[in-house]
DOKOLTOR-553077 format. One record per atom (N, C-alpha, C, O): residue in three letters; x, y, z. Coordinates in steps of 0.02 Angstrom, whole numbers, plus 32768, in hexadecimal, padded with zeros to 4 digits. Example, Ala and Ser with C-alpha at 12.3 -4.5 7.8 and 13.67 -1.06 7.14 Angstrom:
% DOKOLTOR-553077
+-----+------+------+------+
! res !   c1 !   c2 !   c3 !
+-----+------+------+------+
! ALA ! 8294 ! 7EE4 ! 8186 !
! ALA ! 8267 ! 7F1F ! 8186 !
! ALA ! 8294 ! 7F5B ! 8186 !
! ALA ! 82C8 ! 7F5A ! 81A7 !
! SER ! 8282 ! 7F90 ! 8162 !
! SER ! 82AC ! 7FCB ! 8165 !
! SER ! 8285 ! 8002 ! 818A !
! SER ! 829E ! 8039 ! 8192 !
+-----+------+------+------+
//
This chain:
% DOKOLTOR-553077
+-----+------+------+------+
! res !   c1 !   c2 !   c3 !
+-----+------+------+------+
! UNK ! 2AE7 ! 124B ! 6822 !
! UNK ! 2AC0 ! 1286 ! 6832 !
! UNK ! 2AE0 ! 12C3 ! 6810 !
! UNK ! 2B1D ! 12C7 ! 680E !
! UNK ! 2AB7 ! 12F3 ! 67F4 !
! UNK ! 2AE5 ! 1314 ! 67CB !
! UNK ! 2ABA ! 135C ! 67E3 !
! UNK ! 2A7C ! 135C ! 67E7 !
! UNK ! 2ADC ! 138B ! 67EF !
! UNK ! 2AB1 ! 13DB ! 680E !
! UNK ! 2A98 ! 13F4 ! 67E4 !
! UNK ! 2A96 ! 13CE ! 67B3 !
! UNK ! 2A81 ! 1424 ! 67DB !
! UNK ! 2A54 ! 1461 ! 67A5 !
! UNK ! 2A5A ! 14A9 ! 67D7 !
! UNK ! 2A45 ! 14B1 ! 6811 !
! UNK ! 2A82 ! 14DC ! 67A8 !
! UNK ! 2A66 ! 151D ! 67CE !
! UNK ! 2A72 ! 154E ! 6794 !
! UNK ! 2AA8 ! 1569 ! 6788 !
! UNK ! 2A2C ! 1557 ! 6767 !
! UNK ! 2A1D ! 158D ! 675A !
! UNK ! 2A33 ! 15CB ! 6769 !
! UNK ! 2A3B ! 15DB ! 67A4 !
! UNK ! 2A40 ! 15F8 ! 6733 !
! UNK ! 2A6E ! 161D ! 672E !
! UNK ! 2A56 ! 1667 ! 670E !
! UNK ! 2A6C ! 1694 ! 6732 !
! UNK ! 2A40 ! 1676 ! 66ED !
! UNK ! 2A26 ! 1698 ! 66B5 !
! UNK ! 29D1 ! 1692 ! 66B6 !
! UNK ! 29AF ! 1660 ! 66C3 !
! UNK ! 29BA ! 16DA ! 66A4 !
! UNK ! 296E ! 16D1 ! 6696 !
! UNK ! 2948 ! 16FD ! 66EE !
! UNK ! 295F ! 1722 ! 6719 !
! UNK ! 2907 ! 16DC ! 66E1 !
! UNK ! 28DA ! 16ED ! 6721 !
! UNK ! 28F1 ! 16C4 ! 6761 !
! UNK ! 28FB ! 16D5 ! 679C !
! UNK ! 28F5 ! 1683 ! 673C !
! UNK ! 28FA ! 165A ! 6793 !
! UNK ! 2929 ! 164F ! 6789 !
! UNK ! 2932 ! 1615 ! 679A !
! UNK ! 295D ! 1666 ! 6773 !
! UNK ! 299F ! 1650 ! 6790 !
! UNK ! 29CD ! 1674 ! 67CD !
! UNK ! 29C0 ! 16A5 ! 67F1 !
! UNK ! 29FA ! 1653 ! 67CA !
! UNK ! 2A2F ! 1684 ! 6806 !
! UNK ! 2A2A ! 16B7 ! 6804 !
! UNK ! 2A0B ! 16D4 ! 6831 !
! UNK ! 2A54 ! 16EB ! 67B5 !
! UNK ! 2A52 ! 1727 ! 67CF !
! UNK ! 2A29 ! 174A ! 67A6 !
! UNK ! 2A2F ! 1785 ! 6794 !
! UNK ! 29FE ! 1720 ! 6798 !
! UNK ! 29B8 ! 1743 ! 6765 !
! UNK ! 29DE ! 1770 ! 6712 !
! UNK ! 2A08 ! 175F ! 66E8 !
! UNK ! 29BC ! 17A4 ! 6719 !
! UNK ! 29C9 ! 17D5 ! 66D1 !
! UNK ! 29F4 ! 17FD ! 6703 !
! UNK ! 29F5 ! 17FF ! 6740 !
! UNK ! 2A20 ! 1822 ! 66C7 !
! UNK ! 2A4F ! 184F ! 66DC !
! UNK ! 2A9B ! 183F ! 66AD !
! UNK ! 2A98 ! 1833 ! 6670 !
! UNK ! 2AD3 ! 1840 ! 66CC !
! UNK ! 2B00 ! 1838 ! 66A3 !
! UNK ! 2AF7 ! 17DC ! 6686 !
! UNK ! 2AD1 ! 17B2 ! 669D !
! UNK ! 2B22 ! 17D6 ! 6656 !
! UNK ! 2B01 ! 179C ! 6617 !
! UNK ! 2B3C ! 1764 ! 6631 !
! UNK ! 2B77 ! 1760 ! 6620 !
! UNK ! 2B13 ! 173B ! 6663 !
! UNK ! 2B4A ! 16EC ! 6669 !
! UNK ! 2B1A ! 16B2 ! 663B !
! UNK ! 2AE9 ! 16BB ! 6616 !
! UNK ! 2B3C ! 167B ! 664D !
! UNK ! 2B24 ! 163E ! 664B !
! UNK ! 2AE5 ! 1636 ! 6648 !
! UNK ! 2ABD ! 1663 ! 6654 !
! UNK ! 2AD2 ! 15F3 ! 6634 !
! UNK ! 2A8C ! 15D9 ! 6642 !
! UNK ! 2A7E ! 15B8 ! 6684 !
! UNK ! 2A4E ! 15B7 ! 66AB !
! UNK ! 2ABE ! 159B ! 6682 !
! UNK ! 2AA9 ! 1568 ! 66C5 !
! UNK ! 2B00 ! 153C ! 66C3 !
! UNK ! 2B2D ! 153D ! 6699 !
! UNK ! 2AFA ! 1521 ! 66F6 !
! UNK ! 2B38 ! 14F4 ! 6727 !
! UNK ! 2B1F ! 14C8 ! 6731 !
! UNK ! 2AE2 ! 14CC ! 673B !
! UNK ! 2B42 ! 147F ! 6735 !
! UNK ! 2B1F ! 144A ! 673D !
! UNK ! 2B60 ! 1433 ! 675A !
! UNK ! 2B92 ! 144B ! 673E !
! UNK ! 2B6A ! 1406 ! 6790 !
! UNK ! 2BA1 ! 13D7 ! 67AB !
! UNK ! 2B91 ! 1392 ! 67C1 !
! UNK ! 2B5A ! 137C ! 67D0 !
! UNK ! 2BC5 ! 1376 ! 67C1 !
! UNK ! 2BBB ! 1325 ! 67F3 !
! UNK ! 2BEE ! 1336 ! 680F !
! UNK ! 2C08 ! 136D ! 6817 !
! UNK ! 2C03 ! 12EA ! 6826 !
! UNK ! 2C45 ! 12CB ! 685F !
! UNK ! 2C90 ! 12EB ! 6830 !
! UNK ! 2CC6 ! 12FD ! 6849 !
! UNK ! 2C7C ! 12E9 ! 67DE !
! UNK ! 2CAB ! 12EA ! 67C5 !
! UNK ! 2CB3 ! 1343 ! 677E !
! UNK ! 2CEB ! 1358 ! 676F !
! UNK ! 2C89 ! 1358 ! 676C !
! UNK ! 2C83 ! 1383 ! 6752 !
! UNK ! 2C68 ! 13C0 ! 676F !
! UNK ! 2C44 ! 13C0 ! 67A1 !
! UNK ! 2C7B ! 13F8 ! 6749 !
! UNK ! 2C59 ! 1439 ! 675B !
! UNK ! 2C49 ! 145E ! 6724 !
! UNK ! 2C76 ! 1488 ! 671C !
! UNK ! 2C0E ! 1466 ! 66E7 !
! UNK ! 2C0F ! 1472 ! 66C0 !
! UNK ! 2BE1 ! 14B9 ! 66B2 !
! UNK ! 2BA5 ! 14BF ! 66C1 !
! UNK ! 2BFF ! 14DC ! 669C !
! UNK ! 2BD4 ! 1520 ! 666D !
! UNK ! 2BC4 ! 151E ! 663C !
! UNK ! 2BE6 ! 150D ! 660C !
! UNK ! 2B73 ! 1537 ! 663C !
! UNK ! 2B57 ! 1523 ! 6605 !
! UNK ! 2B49 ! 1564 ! 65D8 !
! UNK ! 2B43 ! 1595 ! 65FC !
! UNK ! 2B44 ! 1571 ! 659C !
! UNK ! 2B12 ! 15A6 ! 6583 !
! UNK ! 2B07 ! 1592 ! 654A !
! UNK ! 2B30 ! 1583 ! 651F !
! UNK ! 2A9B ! 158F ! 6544 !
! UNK ! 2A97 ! 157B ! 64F0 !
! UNK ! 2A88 ! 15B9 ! 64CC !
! UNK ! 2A71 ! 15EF ! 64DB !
! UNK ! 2A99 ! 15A4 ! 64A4 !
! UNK ! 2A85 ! 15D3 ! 645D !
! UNK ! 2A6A ! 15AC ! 6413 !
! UNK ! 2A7C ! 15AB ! 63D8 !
! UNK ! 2A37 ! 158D ! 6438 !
! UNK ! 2A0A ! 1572 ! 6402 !
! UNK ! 29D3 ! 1585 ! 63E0 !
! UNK ! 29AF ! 155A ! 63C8 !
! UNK ! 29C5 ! 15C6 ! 63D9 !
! UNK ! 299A ! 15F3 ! 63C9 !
! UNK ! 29A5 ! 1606 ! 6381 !
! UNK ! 297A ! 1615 ! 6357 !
! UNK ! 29F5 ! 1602 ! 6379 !
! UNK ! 29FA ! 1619 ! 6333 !
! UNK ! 29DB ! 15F0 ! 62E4 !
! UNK ! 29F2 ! 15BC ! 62CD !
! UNK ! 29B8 ! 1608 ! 62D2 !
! UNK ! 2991 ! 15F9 ! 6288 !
! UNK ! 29D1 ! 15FE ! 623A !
! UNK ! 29C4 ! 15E2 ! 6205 !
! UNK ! 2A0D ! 1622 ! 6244 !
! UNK ! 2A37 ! 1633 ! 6210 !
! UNK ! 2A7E ! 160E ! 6227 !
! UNK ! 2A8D ! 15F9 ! 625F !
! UNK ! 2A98 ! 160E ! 61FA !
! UNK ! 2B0C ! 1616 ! 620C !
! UNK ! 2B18 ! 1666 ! 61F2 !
! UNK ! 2B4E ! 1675 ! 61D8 !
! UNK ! 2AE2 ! 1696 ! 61FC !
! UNK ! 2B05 ! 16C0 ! 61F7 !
! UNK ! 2B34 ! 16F1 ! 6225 !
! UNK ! 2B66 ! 1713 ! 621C !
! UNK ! 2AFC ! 16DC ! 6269 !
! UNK ! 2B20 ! 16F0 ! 62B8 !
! UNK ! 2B44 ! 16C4 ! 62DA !
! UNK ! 2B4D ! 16C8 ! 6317 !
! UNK ! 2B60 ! 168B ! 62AD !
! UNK ! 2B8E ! 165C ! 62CA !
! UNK ! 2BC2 ! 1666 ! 6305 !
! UNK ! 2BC2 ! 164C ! 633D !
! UNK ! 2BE3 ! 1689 ! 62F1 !
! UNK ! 2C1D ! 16AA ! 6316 !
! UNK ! 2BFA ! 16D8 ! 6349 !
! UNK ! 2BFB ! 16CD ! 6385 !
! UNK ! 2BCA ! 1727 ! 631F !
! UNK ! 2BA8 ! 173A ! 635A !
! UNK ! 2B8E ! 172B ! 639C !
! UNK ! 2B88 ! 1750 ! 63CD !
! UNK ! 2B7F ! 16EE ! 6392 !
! UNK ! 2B4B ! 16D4 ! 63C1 !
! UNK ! 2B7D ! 169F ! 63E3 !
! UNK ! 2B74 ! 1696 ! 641F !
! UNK ! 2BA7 ! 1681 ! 63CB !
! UNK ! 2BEE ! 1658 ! 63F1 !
! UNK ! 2C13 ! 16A5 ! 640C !
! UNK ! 2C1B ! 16A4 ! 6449 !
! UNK ! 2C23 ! 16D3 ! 63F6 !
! UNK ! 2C43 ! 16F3 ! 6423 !
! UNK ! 2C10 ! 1713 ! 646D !
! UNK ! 2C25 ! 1712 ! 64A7 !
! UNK ! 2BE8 ! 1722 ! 6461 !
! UNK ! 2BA8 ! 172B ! 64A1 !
! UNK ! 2BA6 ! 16F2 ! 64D0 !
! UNK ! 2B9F ! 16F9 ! 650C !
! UNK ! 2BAE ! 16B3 ! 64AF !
! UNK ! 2BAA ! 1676 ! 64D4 !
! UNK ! 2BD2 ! 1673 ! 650E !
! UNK ! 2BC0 ! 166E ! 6549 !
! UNK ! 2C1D ! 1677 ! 64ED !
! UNK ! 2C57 ! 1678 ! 650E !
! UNK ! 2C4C ! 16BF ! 654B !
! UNK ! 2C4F ! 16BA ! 6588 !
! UNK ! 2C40 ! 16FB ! 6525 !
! UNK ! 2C39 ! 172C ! 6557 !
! UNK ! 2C22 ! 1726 ! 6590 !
! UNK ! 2C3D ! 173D ! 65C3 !
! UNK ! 2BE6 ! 1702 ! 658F !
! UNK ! 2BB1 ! 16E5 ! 65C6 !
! UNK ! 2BE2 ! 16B2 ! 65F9 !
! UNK ! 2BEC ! 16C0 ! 6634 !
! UNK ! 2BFE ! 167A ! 65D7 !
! UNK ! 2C15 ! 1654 ! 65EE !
! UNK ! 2C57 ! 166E ! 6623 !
! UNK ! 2C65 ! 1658 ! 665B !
! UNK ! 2C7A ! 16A6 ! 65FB !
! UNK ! 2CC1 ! 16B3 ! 6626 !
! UNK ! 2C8C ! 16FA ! 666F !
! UNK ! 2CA2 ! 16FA ! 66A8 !
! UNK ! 2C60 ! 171B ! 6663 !
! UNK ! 2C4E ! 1741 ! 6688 !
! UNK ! 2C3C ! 1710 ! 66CC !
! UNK ! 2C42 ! 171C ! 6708 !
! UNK ! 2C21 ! 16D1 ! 66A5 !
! UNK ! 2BF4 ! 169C ! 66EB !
! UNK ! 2C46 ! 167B ! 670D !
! UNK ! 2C51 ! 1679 ! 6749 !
! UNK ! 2C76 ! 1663 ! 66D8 !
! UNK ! 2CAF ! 164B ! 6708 !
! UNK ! 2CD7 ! 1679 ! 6745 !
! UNK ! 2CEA ! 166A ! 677E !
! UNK ! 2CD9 ! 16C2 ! 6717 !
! UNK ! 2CF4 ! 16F8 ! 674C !
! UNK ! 2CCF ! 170D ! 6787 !
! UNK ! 2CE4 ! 1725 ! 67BC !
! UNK ! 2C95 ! 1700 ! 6776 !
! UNK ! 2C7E ! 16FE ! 67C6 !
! UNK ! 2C74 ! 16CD ! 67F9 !
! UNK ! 2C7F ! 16DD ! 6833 !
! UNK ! 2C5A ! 167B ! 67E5 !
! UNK ! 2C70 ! 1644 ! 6801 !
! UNK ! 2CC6 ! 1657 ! 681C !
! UNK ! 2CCB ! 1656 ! 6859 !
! UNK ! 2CF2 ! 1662 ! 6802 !
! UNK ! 2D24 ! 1663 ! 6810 !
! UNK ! 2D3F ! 168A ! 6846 !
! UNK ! 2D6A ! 1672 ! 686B !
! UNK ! 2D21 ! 16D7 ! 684F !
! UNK ! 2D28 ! 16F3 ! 6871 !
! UNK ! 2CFF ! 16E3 ! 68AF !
! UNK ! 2D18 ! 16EF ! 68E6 !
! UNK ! 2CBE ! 16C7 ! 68AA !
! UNK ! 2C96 ! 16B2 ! 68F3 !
! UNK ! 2CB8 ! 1671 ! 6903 !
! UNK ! 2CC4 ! 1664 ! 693E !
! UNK ! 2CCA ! 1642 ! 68CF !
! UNK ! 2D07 ! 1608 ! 68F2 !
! UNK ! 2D3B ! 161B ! 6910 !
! UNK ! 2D54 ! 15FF ! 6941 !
! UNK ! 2D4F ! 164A ! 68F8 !
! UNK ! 2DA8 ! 1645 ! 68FC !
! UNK ! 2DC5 ! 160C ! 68CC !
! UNK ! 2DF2 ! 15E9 ! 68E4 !
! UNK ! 2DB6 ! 1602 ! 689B !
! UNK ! 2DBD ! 15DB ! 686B !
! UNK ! 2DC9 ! 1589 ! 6884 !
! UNK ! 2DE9 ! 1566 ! 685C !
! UNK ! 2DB7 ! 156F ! 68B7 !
! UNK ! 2DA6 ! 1534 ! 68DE !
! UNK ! 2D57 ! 1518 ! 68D1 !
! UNK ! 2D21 ! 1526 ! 68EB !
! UNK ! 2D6D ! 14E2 ! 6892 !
! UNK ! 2D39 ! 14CC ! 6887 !
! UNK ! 2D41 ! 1481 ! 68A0 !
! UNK ! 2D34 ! 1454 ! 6878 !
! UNK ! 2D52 ! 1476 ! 68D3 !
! UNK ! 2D62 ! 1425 ! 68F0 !
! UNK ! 2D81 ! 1401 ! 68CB !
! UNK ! 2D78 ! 13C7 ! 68DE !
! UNK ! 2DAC ! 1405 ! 6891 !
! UNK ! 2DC4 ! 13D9 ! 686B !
! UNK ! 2DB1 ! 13B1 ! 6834 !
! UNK ! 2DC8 ! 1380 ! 6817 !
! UNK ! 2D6D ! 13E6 ! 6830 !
! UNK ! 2D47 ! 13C3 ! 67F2 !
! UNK ! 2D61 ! 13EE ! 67B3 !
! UNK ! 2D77 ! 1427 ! 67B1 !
! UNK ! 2D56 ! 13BD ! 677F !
! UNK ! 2D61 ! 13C2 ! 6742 !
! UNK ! 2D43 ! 13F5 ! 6724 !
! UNK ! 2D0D ! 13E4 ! 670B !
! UNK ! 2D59 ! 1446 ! 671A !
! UNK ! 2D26 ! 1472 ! 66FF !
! UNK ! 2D2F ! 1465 ! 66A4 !
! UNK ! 2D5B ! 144E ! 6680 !
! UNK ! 2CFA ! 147E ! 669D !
! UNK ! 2CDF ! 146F ! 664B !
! UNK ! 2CB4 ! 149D ! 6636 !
! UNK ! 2C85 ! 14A5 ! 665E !
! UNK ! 2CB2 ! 14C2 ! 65FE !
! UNK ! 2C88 ! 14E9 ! 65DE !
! UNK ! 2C6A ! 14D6 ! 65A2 !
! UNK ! 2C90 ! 14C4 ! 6575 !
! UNK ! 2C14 ! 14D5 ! 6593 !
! UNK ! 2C00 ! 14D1 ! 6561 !
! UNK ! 2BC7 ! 1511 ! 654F !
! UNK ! 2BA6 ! 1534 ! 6576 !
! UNK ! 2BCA ! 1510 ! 6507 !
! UNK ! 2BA6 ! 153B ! 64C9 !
! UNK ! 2B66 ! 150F ! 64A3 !
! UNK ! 2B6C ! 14FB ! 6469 !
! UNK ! 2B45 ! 1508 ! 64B8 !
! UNK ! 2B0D ! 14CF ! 648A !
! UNK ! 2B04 ! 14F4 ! 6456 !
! UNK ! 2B0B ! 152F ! 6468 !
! UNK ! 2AF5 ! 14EF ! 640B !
! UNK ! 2ADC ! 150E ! 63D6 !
! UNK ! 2ABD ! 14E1 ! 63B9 !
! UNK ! 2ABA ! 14A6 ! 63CB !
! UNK ! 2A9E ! 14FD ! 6381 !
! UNK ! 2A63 ! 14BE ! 6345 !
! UNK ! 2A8B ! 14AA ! 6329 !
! UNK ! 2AC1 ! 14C5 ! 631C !
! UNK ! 2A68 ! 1450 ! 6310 !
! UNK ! 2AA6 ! 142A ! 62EC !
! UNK ! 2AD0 ! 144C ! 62B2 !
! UNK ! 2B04 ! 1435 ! 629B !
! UNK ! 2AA5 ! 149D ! 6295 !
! UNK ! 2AC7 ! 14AB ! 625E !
! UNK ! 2AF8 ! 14C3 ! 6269 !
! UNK ! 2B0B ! 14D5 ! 6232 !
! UNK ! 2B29 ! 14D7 ! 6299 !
! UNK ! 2B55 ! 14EF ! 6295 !
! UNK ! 2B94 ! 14EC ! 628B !
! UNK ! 2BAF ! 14CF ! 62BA !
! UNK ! 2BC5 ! 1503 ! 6256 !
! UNK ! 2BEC ! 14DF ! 624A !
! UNK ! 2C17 ! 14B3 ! 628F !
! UNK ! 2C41 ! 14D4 ! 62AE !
! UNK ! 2C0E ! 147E ! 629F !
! UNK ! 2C58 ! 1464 ! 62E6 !
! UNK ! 2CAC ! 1461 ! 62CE !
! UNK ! 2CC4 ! 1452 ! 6298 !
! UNK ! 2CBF ! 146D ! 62F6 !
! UNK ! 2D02 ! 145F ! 62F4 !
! UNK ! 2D2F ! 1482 ! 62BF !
! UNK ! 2D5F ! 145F ! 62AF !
! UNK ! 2D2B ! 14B1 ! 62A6 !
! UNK ! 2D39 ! 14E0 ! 627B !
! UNK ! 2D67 ! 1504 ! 629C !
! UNK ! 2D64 ! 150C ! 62D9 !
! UNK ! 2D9F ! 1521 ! 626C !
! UNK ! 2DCF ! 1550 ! 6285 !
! UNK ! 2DB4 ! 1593 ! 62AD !
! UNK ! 2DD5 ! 15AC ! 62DA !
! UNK ! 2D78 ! 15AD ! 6298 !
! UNK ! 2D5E ! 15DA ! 62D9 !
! UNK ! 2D52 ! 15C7 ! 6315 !
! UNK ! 2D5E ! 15EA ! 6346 !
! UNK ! 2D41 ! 15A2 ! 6317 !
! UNK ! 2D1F ! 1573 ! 634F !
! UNK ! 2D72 ! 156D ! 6381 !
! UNK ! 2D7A ! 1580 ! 63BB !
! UNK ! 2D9B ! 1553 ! 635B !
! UNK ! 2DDB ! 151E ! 637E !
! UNK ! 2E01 ! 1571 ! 639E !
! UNK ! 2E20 ! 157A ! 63D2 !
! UNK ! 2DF1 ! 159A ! 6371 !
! UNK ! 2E16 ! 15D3 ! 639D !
! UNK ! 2DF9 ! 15F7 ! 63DB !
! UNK ! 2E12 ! 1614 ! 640B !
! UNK ! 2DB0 ! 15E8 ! 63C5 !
! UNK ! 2D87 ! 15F7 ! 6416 !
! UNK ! 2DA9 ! 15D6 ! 6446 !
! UNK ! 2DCD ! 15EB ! 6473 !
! UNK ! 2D98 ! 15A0 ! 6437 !
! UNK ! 2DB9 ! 1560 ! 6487 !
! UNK ! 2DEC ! 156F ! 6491 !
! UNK ! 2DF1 ! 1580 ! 64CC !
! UNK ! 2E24 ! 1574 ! 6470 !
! UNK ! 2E75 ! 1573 ! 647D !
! UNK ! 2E61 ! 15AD ! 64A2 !
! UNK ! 2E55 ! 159E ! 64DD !
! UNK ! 2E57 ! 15F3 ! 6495 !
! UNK ! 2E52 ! 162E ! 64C9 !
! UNK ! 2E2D ! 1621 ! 64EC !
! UNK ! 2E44 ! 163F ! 651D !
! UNK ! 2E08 ! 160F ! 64FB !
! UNK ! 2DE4 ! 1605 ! 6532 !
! UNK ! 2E00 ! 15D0 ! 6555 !
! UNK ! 2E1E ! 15F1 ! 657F !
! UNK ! 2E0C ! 159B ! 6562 !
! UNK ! 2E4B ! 1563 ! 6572 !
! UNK ! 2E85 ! 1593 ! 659F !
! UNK ! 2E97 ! 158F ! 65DA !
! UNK ! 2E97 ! 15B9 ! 6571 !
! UNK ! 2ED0 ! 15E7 ! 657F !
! UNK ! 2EBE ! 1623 ! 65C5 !
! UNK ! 2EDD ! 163B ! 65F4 !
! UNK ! 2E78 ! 1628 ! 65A9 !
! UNK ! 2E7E ! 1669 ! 65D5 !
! UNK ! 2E5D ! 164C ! 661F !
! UNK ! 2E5B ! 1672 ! 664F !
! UNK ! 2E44 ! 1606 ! 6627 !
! UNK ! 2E1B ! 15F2 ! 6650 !
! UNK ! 2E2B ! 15B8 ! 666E !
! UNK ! 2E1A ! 15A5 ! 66A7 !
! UNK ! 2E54 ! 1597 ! 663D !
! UNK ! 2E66 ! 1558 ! 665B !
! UNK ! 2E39 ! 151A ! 6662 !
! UNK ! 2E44 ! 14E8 ! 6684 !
! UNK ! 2DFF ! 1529 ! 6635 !
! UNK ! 2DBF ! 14F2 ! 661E !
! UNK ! 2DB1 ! 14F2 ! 65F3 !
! UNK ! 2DA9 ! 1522 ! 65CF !
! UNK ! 2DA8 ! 14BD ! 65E9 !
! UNK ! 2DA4 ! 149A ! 6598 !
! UNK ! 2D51 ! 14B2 ! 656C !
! UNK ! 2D1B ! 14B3 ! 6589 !
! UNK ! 2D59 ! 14C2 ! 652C !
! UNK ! 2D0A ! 14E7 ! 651B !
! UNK ! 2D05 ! 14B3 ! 64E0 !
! UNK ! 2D24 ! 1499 ! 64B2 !
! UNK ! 2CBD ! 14B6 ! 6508 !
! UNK ! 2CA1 ! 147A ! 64C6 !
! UNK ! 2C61 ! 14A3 ! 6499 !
! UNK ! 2C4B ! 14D9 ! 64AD !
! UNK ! 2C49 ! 1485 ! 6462 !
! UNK ! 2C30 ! 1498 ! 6449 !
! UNK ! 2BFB ! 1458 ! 6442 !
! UNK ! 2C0C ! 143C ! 640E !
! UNK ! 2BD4 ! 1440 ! 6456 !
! UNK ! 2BA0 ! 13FE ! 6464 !
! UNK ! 2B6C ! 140A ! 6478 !
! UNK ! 2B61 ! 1447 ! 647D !
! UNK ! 2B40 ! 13E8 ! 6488 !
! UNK ! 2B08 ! 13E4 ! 649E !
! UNK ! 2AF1 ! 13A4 ! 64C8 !
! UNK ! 2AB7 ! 1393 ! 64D3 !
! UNK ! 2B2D ! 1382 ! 64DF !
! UNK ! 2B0C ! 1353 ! 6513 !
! UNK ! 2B4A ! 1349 ! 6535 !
! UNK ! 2B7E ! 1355 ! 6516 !
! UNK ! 2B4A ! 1330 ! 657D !
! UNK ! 2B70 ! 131C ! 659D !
! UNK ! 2B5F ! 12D4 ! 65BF !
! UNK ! 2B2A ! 12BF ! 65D7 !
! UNK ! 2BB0 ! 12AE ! 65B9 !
! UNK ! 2B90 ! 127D ! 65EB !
! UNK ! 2BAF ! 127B ! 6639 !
! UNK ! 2BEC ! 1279 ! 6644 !
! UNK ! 2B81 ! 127C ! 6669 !
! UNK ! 2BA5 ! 127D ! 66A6 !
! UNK ! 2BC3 ! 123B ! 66BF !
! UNK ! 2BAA ! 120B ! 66A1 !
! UNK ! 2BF0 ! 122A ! 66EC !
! UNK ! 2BFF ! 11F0 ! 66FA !
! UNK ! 2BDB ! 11D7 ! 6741 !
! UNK ! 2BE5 ! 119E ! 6756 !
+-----+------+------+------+
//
């Protein structure tokens, strides 16, 4: 069984206003943040649009965090960035996002578009 809670947008949690996530999804064993950015048509806002990603992403952890108390039952937190297949992966821009973010958060950032739950 795996949850869904919308995050971002009209029907989500905390609707429009300051810029989180798309959505959270968990099981027995994960806790994952999501935000896509599959809209982009170029690599010219590559980075632009990965740094917004991330923005979204650390604004949605700091507040989960603060309404947890950073007690997420022991599940495995995880962050992902979905983008179009064109984007460069795994590239030295990219590897310095995660490491700071890793660093500043203590969850691992992926850059994918699918997950598998267990």
């Amino acid at each position: 069984m795996v949850g869904f809670i919308p995050i971002d947008g009209k029907k989500g949690l905390l609707g429009f206003g300051d810029s989180h996530c798309d959505f959270v999804f968990f099981d027995g064993n994960d806790f994952c943040f999501v935000e896509f950015k599959l809209n982009a048509t170029s690599l010219k806002k590559v980075d632009e649009n990965r740094n917004k990603a991330i923005k979204q992403l650390s604004n949605t952890i700091d507040l989960f965090d603060d309404k947890l108390a950073k007690n997420y039952e022991g599940l495995n937190l995880e962050a992902y960035v979905c983008t179009p297949e064109f984007y460069p992966r795994f590239n030295s821009s990219w590897a310095g996002f995660a490491e700071e973010f890793l660093e500043k958060y203590g969850i691992p950032l992926f850059e994918i578009n699918d997950k598998t739950c267990q």
